[in-house]
N, C-alpha and C positions, 0 to 999 in steps of 0.2 A: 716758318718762324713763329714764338712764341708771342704771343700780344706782350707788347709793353710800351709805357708814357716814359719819358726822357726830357728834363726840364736841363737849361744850362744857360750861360748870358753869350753876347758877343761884344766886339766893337767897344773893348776898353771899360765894359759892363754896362753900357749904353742902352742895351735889349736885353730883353729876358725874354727867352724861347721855349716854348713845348711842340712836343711831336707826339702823337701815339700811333700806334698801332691794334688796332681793334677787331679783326677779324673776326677770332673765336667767341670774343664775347656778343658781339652785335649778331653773328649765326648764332648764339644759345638764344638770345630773343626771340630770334627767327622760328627758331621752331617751336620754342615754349607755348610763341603764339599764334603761331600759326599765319605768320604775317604776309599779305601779297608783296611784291617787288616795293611800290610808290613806299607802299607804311614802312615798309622794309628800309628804305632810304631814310624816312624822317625820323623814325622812330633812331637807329644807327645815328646819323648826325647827332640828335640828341645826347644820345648815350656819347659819343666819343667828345662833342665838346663838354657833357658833364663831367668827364673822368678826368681831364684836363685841370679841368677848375678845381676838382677835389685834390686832385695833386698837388695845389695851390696852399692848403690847409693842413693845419699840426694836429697830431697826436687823436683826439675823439672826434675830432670836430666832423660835421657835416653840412650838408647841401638837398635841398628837391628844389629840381629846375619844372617849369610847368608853361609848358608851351599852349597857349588859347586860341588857336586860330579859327577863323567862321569858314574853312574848308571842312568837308566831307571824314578828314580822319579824327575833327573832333579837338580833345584835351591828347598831348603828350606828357608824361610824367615818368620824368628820373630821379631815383636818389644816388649819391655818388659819397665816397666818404674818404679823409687821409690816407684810409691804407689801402685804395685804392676797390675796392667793394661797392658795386654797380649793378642797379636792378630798376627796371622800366617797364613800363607799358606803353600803348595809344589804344583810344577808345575804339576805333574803329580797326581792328588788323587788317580787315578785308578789301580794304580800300585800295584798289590801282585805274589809273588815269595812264591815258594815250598820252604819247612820249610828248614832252614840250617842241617848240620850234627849232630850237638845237638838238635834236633826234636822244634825248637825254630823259628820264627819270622828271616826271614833272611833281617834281618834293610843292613847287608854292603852290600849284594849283590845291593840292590836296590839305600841306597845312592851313591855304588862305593867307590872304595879301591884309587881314586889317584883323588886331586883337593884341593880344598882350604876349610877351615873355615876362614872367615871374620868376627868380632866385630867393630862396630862402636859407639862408645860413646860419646852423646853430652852433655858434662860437665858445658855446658855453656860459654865456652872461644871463642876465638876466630876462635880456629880450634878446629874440633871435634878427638879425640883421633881414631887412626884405628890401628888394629892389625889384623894377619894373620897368618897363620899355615897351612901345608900341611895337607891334610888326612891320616892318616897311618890308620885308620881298617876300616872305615865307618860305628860301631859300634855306636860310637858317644861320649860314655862317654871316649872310651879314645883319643879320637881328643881333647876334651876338657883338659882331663887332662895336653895334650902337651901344646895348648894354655895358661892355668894359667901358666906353667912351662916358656915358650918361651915368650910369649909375655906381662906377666905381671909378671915375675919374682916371681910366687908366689908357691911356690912345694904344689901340691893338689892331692888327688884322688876322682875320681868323677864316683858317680854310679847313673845310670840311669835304668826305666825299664816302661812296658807299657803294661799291659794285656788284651788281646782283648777275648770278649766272640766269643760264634761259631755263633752269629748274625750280627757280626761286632762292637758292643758296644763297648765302653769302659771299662772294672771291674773294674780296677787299674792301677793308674799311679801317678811315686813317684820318688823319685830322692834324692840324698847326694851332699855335696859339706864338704871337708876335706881341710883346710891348714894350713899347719905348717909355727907358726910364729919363727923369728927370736931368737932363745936362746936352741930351743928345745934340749934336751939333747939326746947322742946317744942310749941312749937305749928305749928310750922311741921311737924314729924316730922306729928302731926295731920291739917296741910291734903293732907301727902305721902298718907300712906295711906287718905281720904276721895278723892284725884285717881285713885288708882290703882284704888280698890275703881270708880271712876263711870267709867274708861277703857272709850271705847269699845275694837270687837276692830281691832286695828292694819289687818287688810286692809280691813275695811270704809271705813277710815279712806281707807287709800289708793287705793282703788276710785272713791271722791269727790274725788278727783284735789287729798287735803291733800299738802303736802311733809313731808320729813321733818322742819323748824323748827317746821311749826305743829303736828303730831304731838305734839311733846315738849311745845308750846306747851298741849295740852290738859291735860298733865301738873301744868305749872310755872309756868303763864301767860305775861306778855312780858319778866317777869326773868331771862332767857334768853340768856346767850352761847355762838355758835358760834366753836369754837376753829381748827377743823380738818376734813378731809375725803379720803375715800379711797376709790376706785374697785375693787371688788371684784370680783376675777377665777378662774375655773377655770383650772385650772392643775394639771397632776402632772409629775412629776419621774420621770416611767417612759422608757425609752427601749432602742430595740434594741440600746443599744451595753451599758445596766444589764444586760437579760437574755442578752449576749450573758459578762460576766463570771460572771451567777446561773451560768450555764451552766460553765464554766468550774470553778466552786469546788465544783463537782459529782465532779469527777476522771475519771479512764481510764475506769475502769471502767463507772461511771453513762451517761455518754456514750454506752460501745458498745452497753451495752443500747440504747439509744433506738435506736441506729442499727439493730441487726439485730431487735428487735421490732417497733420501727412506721415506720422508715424517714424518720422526722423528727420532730419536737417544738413542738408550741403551746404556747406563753407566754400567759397573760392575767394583764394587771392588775385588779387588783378595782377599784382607786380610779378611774381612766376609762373600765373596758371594753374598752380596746384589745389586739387580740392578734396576738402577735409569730409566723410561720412560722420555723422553723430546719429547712432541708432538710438531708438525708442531705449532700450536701457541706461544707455549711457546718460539721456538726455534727463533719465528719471535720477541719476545720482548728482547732476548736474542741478536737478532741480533742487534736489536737498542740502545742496552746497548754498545755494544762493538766499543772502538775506533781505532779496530786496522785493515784495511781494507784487 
């Protein structure tokens, strides 16, 4: 099945629910970067609860989530955008750790249990929206959870998961997002957090070939409507003509070093992997582009 996010409410529009399905795009990560299994899981959670939130947002608008944890794999950084266009790194790819105590993927050991989550949102104004949240498990979905709770006032639970075959591949990778809107009644908040505590783990879910309806459907039961839907895709916004400006706003000077120290210049993107050559000619027309000595 084809990746795709699927927002919808239930319970008399009491909740508002997302589901994704993430597969293909968390495996193009996968191999862009070369990621062990551990990165492999965080980096994925990453990305699938950024695609979520980007779903959340109209028309241009965007998002970099930036995870800081003092574990081993360093900074994780996603951009995610309305039409659903998702592209990521983590500093360390190479990173995997011996399975946690529940014979599981140990994601907090390597994010780290203490640092920040970051959201930055360019809604188009003037200044871009920033919010922040401590790490409390370095799980991730429930960092998240705090941040809807803390920083956008919005009470959610959010489940994440990421299954990596014994080659490194990706199987499955999938994600929930839950909030309770305004009015919800107490027993219903009740039946919410008794579905969520009894959820099973989402790739399990989708390993058993549930869709993402009936997914939520475990959550919410069949008081379920889907509003909408969006095809989640990788995608970065790098390009040799970007790094041919980076280059550029470098000046005279910076240029001719490259030129007479190494005789050309690699560019690499973090967020694809892709890396740009700029030869000794190129870098000489490049130099007489630029006005800045």
């Amino acid at each position: 099945m084809k990746d795709e996010i699927i927002r919808g409410t239930a319970w008399n529009n009491g909740i508002r629910v997302f589901a994704a399905r993430m597969t293909e795009l968390v495996g193009e990560l996968q191999r862009r970067h070369g990621t062990f299994p551990t990165a492999t899981a965080a980096l994925g959670r990453t990305a699938t609860v950024s695609a979520m939130m980007g779903f959340m947002l109209k028309g241009n608008e965007k998002l970099t989530v930036q995870v800081k944890g003092d574990g081993p794999l360093g900074q994780i950084v996603v951009d995610a955008n309305a039409a659903g266009e998702v592209r990521g790194y983590v500093d360390h790819p190479e990173v995997h750790l011996a399975s946690n105590n529940q014979g599981k993927l140990d994601v907090a050991g390597a994010v780290g249990r203490s640092g920040f989550v970051h959201v930055t949102k360019d809604l188009g104004l003037k200044e871009p929206y920033r919010g922040s949240v401590p790490i409390i498990s370095g799980e991730l979905a429930e960092d998240f959870t705090l941040y809807f709770a803390d920083s956008e006032q919005s009470p959610s639970a959010v489940g994440l998961g990421v299954l990596v075959d014994a080659d490194g591949s990706v199987l499955h990778a999938g994600g929930y997002i839950v909030q309770v809107l305004p009015g919800l009644a107490d027993d219903q908040l009740v039946r919410l957090e008794q579905a969520v505590a009894n959820m099973p783990q989402v790739t399990a879910l989708l390993d058993q070939g549930e869709t993402l309806e009936s997914i939520l459907q475990f959550l919410v039961g069949e008081d379920l409507t889907i509003h909408n839907s969006i095809e989640p895709v990788f995608k970065c916004k790098c390009s040799r003509e970007r790094f041919e400006k980076a280059l550029i706003t470098l000046g005279k000077k910076e240029i001719l070093s490259l030129i007479e120290e190494d005789g050309q210049a690699e560019l690499h993107c973090h967020f694809c992997n892709e890396k740009y050559l700029f030869e000794a000619e190129e870098l000489q027309a490049l130099h007489s582009l630029s006005d800045k000595d």
